[in-house]
C-alpha positions as CSV (number, residue, x, y, z in Angstrom):
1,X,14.3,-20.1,2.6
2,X,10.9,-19.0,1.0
3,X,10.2,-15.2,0.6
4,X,7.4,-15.7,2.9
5,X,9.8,-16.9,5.7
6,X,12.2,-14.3,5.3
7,X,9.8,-11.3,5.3
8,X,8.7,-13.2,8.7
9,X,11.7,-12.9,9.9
10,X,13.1,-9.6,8.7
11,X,10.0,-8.5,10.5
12,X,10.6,-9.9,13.8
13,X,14.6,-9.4,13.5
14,X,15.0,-6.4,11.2
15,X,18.9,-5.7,11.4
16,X,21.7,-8.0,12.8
17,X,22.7,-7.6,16.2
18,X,25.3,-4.8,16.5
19,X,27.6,-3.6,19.3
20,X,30.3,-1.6,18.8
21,X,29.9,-0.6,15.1
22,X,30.7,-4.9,14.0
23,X,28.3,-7.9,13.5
24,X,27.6,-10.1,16.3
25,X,26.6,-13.8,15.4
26,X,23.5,-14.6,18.1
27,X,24.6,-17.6,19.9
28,X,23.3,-20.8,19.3
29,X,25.0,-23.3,21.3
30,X,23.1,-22.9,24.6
31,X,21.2,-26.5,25.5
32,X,18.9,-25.5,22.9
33,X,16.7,-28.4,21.6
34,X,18.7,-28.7,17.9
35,X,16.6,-28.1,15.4
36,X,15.0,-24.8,17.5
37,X,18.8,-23.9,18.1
38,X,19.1,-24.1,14.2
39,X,16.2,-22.3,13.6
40,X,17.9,-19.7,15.8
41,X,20.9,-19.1,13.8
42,X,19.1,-18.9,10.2
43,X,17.6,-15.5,12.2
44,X,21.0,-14.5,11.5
45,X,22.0,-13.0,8.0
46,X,25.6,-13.9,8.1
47,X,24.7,-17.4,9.3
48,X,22.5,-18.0,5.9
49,X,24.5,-16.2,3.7
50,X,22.1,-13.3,3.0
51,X,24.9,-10.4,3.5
52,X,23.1,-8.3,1.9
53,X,21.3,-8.0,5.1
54,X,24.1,-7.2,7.0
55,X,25.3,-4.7,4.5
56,X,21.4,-2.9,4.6
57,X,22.1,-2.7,8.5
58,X,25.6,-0.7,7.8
59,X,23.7,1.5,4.9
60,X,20.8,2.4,7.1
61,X,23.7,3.6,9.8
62,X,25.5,5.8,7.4
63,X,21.9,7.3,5.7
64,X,21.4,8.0,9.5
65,X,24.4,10.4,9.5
66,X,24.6,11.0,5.6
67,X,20.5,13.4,6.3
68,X,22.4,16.2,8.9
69,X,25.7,16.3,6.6
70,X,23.3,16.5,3.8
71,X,21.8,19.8,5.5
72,X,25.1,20.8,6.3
73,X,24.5,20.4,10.2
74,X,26.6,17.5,11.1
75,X,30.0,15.8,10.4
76,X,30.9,13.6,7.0
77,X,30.4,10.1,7.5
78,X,33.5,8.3,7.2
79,X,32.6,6.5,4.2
80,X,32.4,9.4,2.6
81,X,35.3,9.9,-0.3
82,X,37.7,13.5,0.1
83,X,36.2,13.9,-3.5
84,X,33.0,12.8,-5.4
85,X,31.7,12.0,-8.6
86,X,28.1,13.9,-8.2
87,X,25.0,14.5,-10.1
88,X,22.5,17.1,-8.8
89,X,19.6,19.4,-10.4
90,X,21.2,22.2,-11.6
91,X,18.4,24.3,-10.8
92,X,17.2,26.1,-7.4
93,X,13.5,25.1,-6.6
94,X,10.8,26.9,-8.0
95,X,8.0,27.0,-5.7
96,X,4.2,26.5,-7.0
97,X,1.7,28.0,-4.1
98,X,-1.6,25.4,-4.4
99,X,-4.0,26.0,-1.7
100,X,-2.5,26.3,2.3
101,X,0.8,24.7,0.5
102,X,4.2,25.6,-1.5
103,X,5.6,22.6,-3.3
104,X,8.4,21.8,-5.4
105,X,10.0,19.1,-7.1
106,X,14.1,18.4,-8.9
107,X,15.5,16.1,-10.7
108,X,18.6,16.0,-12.4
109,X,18.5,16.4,-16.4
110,X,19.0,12.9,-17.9
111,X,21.1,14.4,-20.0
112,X,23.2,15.4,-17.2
113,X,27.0,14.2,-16.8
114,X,28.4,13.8,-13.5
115,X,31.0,16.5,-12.0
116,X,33.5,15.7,-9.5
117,X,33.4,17.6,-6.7
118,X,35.7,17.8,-3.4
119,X,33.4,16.9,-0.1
120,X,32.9,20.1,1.4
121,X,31.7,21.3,-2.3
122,X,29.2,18.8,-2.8
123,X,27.9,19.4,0.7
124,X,27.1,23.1,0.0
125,X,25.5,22.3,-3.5
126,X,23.2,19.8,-1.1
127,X,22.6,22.8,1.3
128,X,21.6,25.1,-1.4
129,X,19.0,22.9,-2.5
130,X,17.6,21.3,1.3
131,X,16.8,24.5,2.5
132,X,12.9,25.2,3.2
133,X,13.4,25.4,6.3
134,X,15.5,24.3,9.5
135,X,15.3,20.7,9.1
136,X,16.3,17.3,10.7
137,X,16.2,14.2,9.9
138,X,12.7,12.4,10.7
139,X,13.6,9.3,8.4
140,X,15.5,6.7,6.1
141,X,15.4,3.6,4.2
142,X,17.6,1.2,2.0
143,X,15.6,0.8,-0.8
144,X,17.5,-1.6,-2.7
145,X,21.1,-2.1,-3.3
146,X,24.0,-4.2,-4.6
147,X,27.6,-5.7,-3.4
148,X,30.4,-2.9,-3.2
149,X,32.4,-3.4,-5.8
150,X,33.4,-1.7,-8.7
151,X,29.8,-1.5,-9.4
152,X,28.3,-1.5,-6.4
153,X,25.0,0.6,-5.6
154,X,22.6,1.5,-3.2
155,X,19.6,3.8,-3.5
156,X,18.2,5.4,-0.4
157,X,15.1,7.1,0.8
158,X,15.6,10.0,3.2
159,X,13.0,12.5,4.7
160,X,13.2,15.5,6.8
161,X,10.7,17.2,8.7
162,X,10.9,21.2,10.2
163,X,10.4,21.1,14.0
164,X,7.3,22.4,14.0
165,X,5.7,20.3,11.3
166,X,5.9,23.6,8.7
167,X,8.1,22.2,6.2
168,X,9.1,18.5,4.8
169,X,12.0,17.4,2.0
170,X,12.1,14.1,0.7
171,X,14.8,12.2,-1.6
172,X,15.8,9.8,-3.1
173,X,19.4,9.1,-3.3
174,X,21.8,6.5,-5.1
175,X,25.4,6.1,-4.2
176,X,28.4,4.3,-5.2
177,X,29.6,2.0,-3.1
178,X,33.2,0.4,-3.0
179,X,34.7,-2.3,-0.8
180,X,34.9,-5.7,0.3
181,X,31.5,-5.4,2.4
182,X,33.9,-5.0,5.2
183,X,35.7,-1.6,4.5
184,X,33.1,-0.1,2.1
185,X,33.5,3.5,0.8
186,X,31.2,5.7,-1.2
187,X,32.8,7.7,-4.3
188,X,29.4,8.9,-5.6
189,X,25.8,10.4,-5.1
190,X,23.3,11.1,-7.5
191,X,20.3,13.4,-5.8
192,X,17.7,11.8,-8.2
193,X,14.7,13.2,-6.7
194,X,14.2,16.1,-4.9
195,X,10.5,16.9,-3.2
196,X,10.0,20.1,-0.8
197,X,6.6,21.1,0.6
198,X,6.1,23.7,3.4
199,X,2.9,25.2,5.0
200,X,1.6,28.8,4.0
201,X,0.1,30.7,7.4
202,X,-0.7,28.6,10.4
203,X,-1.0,24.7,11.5
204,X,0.9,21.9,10.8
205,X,2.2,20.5,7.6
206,X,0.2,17.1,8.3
207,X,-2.7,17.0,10.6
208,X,-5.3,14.8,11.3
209,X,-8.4,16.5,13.4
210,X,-5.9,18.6,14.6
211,X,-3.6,16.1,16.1
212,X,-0.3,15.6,14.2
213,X,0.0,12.0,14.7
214,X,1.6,10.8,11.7
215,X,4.8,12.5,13.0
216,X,4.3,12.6,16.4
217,X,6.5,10.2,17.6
218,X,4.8,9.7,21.4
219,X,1.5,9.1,19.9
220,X,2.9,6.7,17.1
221,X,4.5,4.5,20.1
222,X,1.3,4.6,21.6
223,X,-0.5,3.7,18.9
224,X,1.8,1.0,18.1
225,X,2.0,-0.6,22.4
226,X,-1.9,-1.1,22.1
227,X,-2.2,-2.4,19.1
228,X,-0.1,-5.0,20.0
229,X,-2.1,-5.3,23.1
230,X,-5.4,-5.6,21.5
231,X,-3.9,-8.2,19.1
232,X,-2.6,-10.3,22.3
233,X,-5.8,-10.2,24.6
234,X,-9.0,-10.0,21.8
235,X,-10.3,-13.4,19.7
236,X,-8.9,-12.4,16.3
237,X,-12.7,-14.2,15.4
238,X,-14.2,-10.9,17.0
239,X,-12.2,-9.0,14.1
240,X,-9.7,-7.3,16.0
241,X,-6.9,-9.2,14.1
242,X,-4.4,-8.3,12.1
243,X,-6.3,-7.9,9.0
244,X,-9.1,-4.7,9.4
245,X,-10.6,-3.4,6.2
246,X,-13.4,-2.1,7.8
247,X,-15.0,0.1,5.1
248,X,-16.6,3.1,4.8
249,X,-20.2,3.8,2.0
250,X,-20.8,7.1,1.3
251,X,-24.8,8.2,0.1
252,X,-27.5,10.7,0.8
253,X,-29.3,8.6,2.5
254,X,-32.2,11.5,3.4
255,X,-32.3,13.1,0.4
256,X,-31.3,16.4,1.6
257,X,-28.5,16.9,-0.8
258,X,-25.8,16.0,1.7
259,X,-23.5,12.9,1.5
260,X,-24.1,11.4,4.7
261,X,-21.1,8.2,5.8
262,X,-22.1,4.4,7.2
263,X,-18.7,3.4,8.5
264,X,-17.7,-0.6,9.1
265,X,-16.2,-1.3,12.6
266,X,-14.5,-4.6,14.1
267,X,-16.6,-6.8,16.2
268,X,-18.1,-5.9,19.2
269,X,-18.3,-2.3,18.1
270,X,-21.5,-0.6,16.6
271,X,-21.1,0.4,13.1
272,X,-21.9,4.2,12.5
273,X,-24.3,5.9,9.9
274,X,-22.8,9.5,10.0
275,X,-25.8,11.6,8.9
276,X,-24.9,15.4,8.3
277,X,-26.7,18.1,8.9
278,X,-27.1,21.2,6.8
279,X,-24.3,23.2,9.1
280,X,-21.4,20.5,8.4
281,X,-22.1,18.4,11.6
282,X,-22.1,15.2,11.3
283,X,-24.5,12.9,13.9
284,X,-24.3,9.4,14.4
285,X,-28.1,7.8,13.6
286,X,-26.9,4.2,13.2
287,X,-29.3,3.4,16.1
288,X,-32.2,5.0,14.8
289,X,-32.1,3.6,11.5
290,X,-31.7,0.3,11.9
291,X,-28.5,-0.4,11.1
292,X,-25.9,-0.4,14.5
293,X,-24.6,-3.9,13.6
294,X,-22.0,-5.0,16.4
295,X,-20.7,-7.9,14.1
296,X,-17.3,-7.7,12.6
297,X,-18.2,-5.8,9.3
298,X,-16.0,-5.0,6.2
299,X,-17.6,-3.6,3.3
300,X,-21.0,-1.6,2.4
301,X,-22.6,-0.3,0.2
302,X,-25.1,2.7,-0.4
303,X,-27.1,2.1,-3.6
304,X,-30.5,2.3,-4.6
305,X,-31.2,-1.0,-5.2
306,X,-34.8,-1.5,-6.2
307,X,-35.6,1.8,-8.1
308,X,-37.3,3.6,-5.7
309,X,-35.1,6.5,-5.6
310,X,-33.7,6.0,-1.8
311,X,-30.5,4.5,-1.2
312,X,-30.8,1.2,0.4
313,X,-27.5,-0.7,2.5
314,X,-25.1,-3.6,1.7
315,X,-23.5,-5.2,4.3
316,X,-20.7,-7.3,4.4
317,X,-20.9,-8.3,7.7
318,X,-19.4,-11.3,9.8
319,X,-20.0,-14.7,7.2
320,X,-23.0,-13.1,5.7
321,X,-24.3,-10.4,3.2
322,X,-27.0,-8.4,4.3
323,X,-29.6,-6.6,2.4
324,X,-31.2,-3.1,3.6
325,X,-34.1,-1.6,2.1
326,X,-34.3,2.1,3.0
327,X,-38.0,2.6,3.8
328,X,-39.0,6.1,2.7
329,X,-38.7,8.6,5.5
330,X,-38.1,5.3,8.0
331,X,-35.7,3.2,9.1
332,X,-34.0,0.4,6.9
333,X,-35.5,-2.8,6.8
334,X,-33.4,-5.9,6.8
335,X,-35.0,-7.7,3.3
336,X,-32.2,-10.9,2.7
337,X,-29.6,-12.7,4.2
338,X,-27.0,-14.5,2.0
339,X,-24.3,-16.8,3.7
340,X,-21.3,-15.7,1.8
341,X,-18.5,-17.0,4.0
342,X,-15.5,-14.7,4.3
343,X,-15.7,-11.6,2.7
344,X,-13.7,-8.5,2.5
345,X,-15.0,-5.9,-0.3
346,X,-18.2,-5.1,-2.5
347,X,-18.7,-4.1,-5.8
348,X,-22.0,-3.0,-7.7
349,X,-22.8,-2.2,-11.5
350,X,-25.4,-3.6,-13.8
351,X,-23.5,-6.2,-15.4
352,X,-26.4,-7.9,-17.1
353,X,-28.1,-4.5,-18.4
354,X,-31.3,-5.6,-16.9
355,X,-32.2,-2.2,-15.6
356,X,-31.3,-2.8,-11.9
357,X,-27.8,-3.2,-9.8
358,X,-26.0,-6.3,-9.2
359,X,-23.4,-7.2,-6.5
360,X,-20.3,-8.7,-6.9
361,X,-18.9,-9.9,-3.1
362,X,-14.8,-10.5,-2.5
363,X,-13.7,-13.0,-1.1
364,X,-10.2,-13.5,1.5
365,X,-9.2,-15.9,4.1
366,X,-6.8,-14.5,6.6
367,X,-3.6,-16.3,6.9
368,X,-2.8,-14.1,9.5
369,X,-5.3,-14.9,11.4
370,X,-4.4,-18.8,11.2
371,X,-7.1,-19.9,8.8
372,X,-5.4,-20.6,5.8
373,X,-1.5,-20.9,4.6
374,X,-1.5,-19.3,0.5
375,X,-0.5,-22.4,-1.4
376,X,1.4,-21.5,-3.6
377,X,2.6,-18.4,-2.0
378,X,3.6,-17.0,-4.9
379,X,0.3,-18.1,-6.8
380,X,-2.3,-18.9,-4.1
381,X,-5.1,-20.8,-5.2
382,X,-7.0,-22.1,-1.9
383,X,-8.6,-19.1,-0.5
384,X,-12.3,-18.5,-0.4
385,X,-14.9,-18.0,-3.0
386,X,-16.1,-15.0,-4.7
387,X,-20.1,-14.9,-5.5
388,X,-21.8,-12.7,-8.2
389,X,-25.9,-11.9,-6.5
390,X,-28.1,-10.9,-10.0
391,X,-30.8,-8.2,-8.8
392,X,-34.1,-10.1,-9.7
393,X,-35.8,-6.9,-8.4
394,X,-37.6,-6.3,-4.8
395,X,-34.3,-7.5,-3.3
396,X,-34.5,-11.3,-4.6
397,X,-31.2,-11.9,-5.4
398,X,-29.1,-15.1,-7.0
399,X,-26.4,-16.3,-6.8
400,X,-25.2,-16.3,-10.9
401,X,-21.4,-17.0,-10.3
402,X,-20.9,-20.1,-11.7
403,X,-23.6,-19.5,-14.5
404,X,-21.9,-16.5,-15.5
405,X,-18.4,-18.3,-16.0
406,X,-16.7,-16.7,-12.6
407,X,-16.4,-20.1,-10.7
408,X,-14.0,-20.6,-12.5
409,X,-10.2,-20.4,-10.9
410,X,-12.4,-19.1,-7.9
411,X,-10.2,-19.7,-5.0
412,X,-8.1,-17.0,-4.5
413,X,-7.5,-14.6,-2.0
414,X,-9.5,-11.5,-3.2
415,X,-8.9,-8.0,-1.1
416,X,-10.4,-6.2,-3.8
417,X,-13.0,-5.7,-6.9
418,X,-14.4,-3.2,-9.3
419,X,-16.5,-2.9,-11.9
420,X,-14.9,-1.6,-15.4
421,X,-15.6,-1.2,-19.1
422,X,-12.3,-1.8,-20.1
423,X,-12.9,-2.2,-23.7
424,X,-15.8,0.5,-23.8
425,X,-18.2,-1.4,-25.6
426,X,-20.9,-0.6,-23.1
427,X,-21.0,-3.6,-20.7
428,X,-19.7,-3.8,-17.6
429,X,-16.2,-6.1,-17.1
430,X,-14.8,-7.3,-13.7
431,X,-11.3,-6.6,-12.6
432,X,-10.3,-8.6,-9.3
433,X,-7.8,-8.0,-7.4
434,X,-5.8,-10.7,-5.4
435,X,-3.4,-11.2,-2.5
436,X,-0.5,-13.3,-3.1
437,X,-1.0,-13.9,-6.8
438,X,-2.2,-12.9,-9.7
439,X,-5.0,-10.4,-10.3
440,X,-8.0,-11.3,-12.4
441,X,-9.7,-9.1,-15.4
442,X,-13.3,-10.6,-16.4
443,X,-14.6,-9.5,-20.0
444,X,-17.9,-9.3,-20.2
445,X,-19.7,-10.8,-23.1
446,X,-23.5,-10.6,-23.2
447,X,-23.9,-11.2,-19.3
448,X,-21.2,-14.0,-19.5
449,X,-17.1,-13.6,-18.1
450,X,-14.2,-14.2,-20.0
451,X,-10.5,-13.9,-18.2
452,X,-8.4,-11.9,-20.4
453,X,-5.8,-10.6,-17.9
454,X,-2.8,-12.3,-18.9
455,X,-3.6,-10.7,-23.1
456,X,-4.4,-7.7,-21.3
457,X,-0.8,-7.5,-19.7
458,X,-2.6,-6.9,-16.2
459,X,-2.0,-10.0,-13.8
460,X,0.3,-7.9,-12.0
461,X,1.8,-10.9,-9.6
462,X,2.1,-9.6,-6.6
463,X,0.5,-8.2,-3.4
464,X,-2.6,-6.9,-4.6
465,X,-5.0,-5.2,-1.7
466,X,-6.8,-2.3,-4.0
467,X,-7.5,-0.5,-7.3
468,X,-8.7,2.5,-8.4
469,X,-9.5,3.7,-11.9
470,X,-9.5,7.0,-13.7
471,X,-8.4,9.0,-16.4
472,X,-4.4,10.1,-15.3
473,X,-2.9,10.8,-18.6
474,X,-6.2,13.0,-20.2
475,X,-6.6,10.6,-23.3
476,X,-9.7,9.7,-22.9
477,X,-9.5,5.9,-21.4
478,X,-10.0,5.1,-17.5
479,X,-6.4,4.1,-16.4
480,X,-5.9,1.1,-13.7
481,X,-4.0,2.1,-10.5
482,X,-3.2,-1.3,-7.9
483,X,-2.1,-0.9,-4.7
484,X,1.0,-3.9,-3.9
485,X,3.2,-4.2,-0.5
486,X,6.3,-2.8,-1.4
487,X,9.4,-4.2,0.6
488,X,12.5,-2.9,0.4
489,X,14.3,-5.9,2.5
490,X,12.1,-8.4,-0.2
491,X,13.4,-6.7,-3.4
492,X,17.2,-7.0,-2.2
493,X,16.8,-11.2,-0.9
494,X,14.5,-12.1,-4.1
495,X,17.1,-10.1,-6.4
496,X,20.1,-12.5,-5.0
497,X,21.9,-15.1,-6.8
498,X,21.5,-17.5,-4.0
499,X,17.5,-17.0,-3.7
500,X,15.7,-19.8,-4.7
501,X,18.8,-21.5,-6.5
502,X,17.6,-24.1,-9.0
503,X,14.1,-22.4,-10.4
504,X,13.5,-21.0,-13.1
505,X,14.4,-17.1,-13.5
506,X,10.8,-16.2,-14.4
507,X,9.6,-17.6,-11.3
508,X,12.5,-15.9,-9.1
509,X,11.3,-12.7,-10.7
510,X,7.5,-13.7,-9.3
511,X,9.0,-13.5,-6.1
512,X,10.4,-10.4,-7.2
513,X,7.4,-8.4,-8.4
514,X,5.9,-9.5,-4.8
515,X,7.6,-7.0,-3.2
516,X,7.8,-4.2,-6.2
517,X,5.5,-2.0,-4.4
518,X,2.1,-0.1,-6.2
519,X,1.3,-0.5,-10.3
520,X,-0.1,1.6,-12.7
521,X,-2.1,0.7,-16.2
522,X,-2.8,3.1,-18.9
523,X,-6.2,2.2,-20.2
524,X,-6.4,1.8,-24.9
525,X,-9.9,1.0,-25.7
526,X,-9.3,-3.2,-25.9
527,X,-5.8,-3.5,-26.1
528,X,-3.2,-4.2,-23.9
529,X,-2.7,-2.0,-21.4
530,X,0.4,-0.7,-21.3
531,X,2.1,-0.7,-17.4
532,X,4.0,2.6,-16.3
533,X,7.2,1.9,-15.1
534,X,7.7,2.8,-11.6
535,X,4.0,3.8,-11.5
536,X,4.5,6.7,-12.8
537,X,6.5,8.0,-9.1
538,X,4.0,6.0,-7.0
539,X,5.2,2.7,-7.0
540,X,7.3,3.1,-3.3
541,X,3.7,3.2,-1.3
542,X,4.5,1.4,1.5
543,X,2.6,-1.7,2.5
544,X,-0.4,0.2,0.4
545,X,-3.7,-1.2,1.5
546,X,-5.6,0.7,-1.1
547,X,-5.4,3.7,-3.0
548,X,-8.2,6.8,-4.3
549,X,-7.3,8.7,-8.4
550,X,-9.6,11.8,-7.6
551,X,-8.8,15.7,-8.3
552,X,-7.7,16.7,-4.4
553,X,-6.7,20.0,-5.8
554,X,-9.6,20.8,-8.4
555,X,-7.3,21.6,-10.9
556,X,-8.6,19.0,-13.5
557,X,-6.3,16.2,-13.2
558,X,-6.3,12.9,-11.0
559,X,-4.2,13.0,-7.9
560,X,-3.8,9.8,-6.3
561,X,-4.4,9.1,-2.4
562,X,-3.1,6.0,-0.8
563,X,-3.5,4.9,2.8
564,X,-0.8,2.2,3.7
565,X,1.3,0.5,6.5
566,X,1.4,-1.0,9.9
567,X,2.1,0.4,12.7
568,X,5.9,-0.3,14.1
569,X,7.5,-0.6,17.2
570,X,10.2,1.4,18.9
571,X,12.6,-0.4,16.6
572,X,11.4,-0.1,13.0
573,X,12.6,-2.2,10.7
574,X,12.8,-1.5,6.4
575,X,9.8,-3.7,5.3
């Protein structure tokens, strides 16, 4: 069973069936044509021998009652041994006040033995430490885990929420598990982690425009019922599909001194230029300038182009790339037209040094969308092209891309792009990032691309669907941060024995590295970059579709902002 399948599946059928606390097989035998009927059963774990499966079903139960104990507001699971061997900070929280927030974060010493401790003892120390608030549990996933056994694991991921949004805890947690699988027990927890956040004065701990819908539950459904609708009754070709990444271009495009926002929309829908005024409003002028495109757009850009000291528009819109010259005081003026086929994402830098700015156009075909199957999954090479346009100046652009050397091993399927001197030696490099494969770092020499990724230590095999780069560790050198799908349910099937049986190990651990979740690069003038392990905390991101390192706080230092996931149904499952 490929990775590819499985995630399907675990998708549509997230948990075995249960009734009654014990594993029902699905039946099969029911006039079924065969090989459907077949099909049928391999939707069921125990059926293919992925227990692992069935065990993540029973974990996700017990982290379900293990958040209340946890609090000290509901019963011991049964699992639970009469005494435990714990580790926990041995520290109360210290709170830092930044802006409308208090935050703090624990983690045990690693220096820290374990301590046996009798239930009802290790539940108060737990107390003592989950207490910003009155709680519940809003929450929980099985991030990875192995057999019961004498050394038998499982590390969870459990949040809590205050009822009235004020305060939040989130953990990460790693027990001991022993057992058969059938009768499994737990005669350890470690509290490795420990985050607490609660509001200071009025409002909500996460709002959006003044609607908490991240948490709200009834707007989530409802979010989540027309999706699903839209998805069923629009032509995907009209961009309503699966895939969005309709993207937003910030510039001043009037001079004043105020960044004004052109947002990308799917098709059928005008896109916006946001303009704001000098009180904070913004209005919509999209209309009025030229520029209310009602095909399915993806990427823009607001960049001078030509010198002139007004920023001029990009547009990757439908199969074509679309030129804009902002006329001074006027409207923009449509100037080119490139056929581009299907792209997601822009980039721009001067790459040649010739004065002016060049643009470098992503390319991704949608397998969701039923236009192209990755092949091989694990390193896709039949997606669409990628084009670099040269500015020639007065918007005469040309396409340079196999002149330049990037035709080369050009059929991937890009999400992402960005310029990046990399080896600060004053021209402009090319890092590409891919879906289902590995990513692609261009060295520029004199206006001509060589791929150094692999030297570089930065394929980064995986999931790829954004970067960002910046300074995180002060040093001087622009670190690399890529946003991957992280999957809990594909790191424990690609980490089994039985997964792809007769491969080679450093293909299996591909697969693997698919479903790791977020990476971070720290930058060294040239040489290999050296990866973070874990990404320095940020590596769990969900199914991160891209990522921002920018100082949120103003305190100096580069936080990181990622935007990630689908929306679920009423029944989530622990992709």
């Amino acid at each position: 069973m490929s990775l590819a399948l499985l995630l399907a599946l675990l998708t549509l059928f997230p948990a075995p069936l249960q009734e009654g606390g014990t594993v029902q097989d699905l039946p099969i035998d029911q006039g079924l044509e065969p090989s459907l009927a077949r099909e049928i059963g391999r939707l069921q774990p125990t059926q293919d021998g992925w227990t692992s499966e069935v065990l993540a079903a029973r974990l996700g139960r017990l982290a379900e009652a293990l958040g209340p104990w946890m609090l000290g507001t509901g019963e011991a699971p049964p699992e639970l041994a009469q005494t435990l061997s714990c580790r926990f900070p041995d520290q109360d929280p210290t709170w830092t006040e930044t802006g409308a927030f208090a935050l703090a974060t624990l983690s045990p010493k690693d220096s820290q033995d374990r301590q046996t401790m009798p239930l009802a003892e290790a539940q108060e120390r737990l107390g003592e430490l989950l207490r910003p608030g009155a709680l519940t549990l809003q929450a929980v996933k099985v991030v990875e885990l192995s057999s019961p056994g004498e050394s038998g694991s499982a590390l969870l991921h459990l949040e809590w929420v205050h009822a009235q949004r004020t305060a939040q805890a989130i953990a990460q947690v790693r027990l001991t598990l022993t057992g058969d699988g059938q009768a499994m027990g737990v005669t350890g927890i470690e509290l490795l982690e420990l985050h607490l956040a609660r509001r200071l004065g009025q409002g909500p701990l996460m709002e959006d425009l003044g609607v908490d819908w991240i948490h709200d539950l009834a707007t989530r459904d409802q979010l989540g019922r027309s999706l699903g609708e839209l998805r069923q009754s629009l032509d995907s070709r009209l961009g309503l599909g699966l895939l969005g990444h309709h993207g937003l271009a910030l510039g001043d495009v009037d001079r004043d001194g105020l960044e004004d926002i052109y947002v990308c929309q799917p098709g059928g829908m005008p896109n916006l230029l946001l303009m704001r005024d000098g009180e904070g409003h913004f209005h919509d002028r999209a209309q009025e300038m030229g520029v209310d495109f009602c095909d399915p757009s993806r990427s823009a850009l607001l960049l001078d182009f030509d010198g002139d000291g007004w920023q001029d528009l990009v547009l990757a819109a439908g199969a074509e790339l679309l030129f804009f010259k902002r006329e001074p005081r006027g409207p923009f003026t449509l100037k080119l037209r490139a056929g581009a086929g299907h792209l997601t994402s822009l980039a721009a830098a001067d790459f040649d040094g010739d004065g002016d700015l060049d643009v470098f156009a992503c390319g991704y075909l949608s397998p969701y969308e039923g236009q192209q199957v990755p092949l091989p999954y694990e390193d896709a090479r039949n997606g669409a092209a990628n084009f670099l346009f040269a500015n020639q100046g007065s918007f005469v652009f040309r396409d340079v891309t196999e002149g330049v050397g990037l035709a080369l091993d050009n059929q991937r399927f890009t999400f992402a792009a960005s310029f990046w001197d990399y080896d600060e030696d004053g021209d402009q490099d090319l890092l590409v990032v891919n879906d289902f494969g590995a990513n692609q770092l261009w060295r520029n020499d004199g206006g001509r691309f060589v791929e150094v990724a692999e030297a570089l230590g930065v394929q980064d095999i995986a999931a790829g669907m954004g970067c960002s780069l910046g300074d995180v560790n002060g040093d001087g050198h622009e670190d690399l941060f890529v946003s991957n799908m992280f999957s809990s349910a594909g790191r424990r099937v690609a980490a089994q024995e039985q997964f792809r049986q007769g491969v080679p190990n450093l293909d299996r651990q591909v697969f693997l590295r698919h479903a790791q979740g977020n990476s971070l690069f720290l930058g060294q003038a040239g040489a290999p970059l050296v990866e973070v392990p874990g990404a320095g905390g940020a590596q769990m991101g969900r199914w991160a579709w891209g990522g921002i390192l920018c100082d949120l706080d103003l305190d100096g230092k580069r936080d990181l902002y990622v935007p990630a996931g689908f929306v679920t149904g009423p029944q989530p499952d622990d992709l």
